[in-house]
C-alpha positions in Angstrom: 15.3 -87.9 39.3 16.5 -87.0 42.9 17.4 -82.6 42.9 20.8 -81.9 44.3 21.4 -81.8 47.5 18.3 -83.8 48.9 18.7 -87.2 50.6 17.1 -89.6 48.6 14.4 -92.0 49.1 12.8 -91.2 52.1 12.8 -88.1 55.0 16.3 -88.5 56.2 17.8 -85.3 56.1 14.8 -83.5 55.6 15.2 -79.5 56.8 14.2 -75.9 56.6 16.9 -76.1 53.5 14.5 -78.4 51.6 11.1 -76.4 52.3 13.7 -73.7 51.0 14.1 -75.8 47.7 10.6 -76.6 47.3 9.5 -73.2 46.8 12.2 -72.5 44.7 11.1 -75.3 42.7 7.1 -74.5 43.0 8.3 -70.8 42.1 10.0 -72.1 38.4 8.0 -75.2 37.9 4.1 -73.9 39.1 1.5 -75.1 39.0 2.8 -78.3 40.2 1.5 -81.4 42.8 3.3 -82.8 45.6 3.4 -85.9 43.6 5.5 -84.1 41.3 7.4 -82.3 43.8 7.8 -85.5 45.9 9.6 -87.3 42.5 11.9 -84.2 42.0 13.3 -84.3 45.7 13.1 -87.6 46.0 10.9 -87.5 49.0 8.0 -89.0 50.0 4.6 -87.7 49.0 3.4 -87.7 52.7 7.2 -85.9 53.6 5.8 -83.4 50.7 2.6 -82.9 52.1 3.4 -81.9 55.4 6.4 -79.0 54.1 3.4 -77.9 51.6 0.8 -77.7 54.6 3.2 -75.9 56.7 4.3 -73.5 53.8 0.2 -72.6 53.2 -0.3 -71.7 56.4 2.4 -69.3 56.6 1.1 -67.8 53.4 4.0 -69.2 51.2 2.1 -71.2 48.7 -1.6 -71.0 47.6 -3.4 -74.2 46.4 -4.2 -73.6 42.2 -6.6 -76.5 40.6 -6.0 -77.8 37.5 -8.1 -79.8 35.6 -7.8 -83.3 34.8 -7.5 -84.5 31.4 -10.2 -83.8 29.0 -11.8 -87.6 30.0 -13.3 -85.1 32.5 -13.4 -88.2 35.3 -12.2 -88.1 39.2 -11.3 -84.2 40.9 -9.6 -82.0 40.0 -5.9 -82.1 40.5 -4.4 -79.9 43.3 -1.0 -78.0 42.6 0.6 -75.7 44.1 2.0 -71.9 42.9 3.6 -68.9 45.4 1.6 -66.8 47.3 1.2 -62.8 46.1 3.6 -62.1 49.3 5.8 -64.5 48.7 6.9 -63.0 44.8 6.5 -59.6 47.1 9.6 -61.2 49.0 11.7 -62.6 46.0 14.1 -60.3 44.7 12.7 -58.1 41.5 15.6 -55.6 40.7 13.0 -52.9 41.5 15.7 -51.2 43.9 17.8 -51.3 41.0 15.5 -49.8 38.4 14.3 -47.5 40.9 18.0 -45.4 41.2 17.7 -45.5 38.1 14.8 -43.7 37.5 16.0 -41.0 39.8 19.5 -40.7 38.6 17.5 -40.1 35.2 15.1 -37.9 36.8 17.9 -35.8 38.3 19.8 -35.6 35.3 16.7 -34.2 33.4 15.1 -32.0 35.7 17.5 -31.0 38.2 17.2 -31.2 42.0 14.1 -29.3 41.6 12.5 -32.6 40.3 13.9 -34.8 42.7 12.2 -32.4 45.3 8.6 -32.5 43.8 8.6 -36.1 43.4 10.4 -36.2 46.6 7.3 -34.7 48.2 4.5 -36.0 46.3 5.5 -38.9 47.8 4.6 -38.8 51.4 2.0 -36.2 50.0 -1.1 -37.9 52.2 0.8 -38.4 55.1 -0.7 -35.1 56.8 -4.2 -35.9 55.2 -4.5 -39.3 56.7 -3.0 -38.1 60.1 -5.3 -35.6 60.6 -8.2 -37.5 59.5 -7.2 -40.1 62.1 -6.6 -37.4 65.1 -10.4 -35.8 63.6 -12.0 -39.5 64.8 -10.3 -40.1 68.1 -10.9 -36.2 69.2 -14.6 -36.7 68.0 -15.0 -40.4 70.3 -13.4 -37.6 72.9 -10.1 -38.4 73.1 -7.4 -35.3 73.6 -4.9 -35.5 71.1 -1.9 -33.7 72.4 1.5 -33.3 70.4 3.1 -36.6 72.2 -0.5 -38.8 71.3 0.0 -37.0 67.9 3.5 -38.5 67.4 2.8 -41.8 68.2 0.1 -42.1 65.6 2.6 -40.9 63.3 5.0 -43.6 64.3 1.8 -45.8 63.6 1.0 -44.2 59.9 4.9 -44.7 59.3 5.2 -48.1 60.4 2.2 -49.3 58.3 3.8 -47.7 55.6 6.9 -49.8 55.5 9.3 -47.2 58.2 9.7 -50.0 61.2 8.8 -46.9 63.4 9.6 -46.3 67.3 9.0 -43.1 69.3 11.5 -42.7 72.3 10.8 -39.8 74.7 13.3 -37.8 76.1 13.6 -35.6 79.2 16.5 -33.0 79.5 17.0 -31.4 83.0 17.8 -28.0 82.5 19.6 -25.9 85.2 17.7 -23.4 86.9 19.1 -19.7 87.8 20.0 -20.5 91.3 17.4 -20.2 94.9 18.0 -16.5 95.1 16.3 -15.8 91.8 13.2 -17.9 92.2 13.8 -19.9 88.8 13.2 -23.4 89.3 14.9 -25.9 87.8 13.2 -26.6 84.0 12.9 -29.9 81.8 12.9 -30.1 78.4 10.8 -32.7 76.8 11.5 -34.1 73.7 11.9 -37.4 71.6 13.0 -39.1 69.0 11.5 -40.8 65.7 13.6 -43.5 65.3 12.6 -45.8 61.8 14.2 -49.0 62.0 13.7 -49.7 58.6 13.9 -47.4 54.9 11.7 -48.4 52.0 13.1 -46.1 49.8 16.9 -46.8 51.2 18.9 -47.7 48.5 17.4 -44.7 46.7 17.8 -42.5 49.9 21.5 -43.0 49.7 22.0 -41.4 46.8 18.9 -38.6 46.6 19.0 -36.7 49.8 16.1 -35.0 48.6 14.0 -38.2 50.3 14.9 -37.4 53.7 15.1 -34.3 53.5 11.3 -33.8 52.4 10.3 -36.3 54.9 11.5 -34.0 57.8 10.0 -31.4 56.1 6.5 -32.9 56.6 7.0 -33.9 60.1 7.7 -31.0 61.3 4.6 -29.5 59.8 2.5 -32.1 61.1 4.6 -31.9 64.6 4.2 -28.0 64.2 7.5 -27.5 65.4 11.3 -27.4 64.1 12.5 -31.0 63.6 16.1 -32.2 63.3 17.6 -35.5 60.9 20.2 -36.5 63.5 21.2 -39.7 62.1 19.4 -41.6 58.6 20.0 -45.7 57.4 20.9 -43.9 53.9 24.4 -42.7 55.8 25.7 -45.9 57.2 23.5 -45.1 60.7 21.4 -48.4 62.1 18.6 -45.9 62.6 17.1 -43.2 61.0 16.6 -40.7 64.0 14.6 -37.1 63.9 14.6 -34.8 67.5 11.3 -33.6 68.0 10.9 -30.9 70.5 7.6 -31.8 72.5 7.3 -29.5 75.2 8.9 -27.8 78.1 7.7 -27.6 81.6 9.5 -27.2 85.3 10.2 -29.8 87.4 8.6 -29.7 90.8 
């Protein structure tokens, strides 16, 4: 039986499209062999091989041996199910259940329980940055408010935020040559995440972004500002951080 779609009998026509297929159909039919895979597609077995070597090493597909027949002659058969990452990537309705869960939240306890959950969330973020600044000042390294942003933009980028820091210097106008003033710039940046883990949740529980500002700015140890956020239609989500101010020469 050839699947729809695929060239029979051979590699003609073989593309991206058909690895495509083939984890589809390693995802419903798993464990399965290339054999099996290579009668479904009508492909060949070495045509198989090759999309199923390819897809291993990109951490698609894992091998998975099954036994042979209870005769208990010859080795065991190799087939083929999806990675842990790959079912990571498929789409699970969690998004779905997860506004859910808020909407249900809110309409139990109120904004108040948005909030708490809201901050429990990103509750270690402060812990694990200061742990991390404890061991680079302790190898001797000074940590200043800038160095301490940037491994922020680290801790948020590990945890799923796509995050960028861009610094920003503001001339400011001085008082004129007759009052000795010299011209002053300001020195801030932004936190720009490229990406929203919690986005389609965001969009409809403020509360998210909100708290999140809230920690930076404790962990910055200065006012911070939500200029722009991915929940509101922006590209970015973008937070000022005022760094420091010092005169220009």
């Amino acid at each position: 039986m050839t699947a729809p779609g695929i060239a029979p009998g051979g590699e003609t026509g073989v593309t991206q499209t058909t690895r495509d297929r083939l984890v589809d159909a390693i995802s419903t039919h798993g464990p399965i062999t290339a054999r099996r895979l290579a009668e479904l597609f009508g492909l060949t077995s070495a045509a198989v091989r090759r999309h199923l070597a390819a897809l291993e090493v990109e951490g698609v597909i894992a091998e998975h041996e099954l036994p042979l027949a209870p005769r208990g002659r010859g080795r065991p058969s190799k087939s083929f199910v999806l990675s842990p990452s790959a079912h990571e990537d498929l789409p699970g309705g969690y998004d779905e259940l997860a506004v859910m869960a808020m909407d249900e939240l809110a309409r139990l306890g109120g904004s108040e329980a948005v909030t708490a959950l809201a901050e429990h969330r990103i509750a270690d973020w402060e812990n694990v940055l200061a742990e991390r600044v404890a061991e680079r000042e302790q190898a001797g390294e000074d940590i200043t408010v800038t160095r301490k942003l940037e491994l922020l933009s680290e801790l948020l980028t590990e945890r799923g935020y796509a995050t960028t820091v861009r610094p920003l210097h503001v001339p400011l106008p001085g008082r004129g040559p007759e009052s000795g003033v010299a011209p002053r710039t300001l020195v801030t940046a932004q936190l720009c995440h490229g990406h929203c883990p919690v986005l389609d949740v965001a969009a409809d529980h403020p509360e998210l972004c909100e708290a999140e500002s809230r920690v930076i700015s404790r962990i910055i140890g200065a006012p911070v500002q939500r200029l722009a956020t991915l929940a509101q239609g922006a590209h970015v989500c973008t937070t000022h951080i005022p760094l420091t101010e010092g005169r220009t020469p």
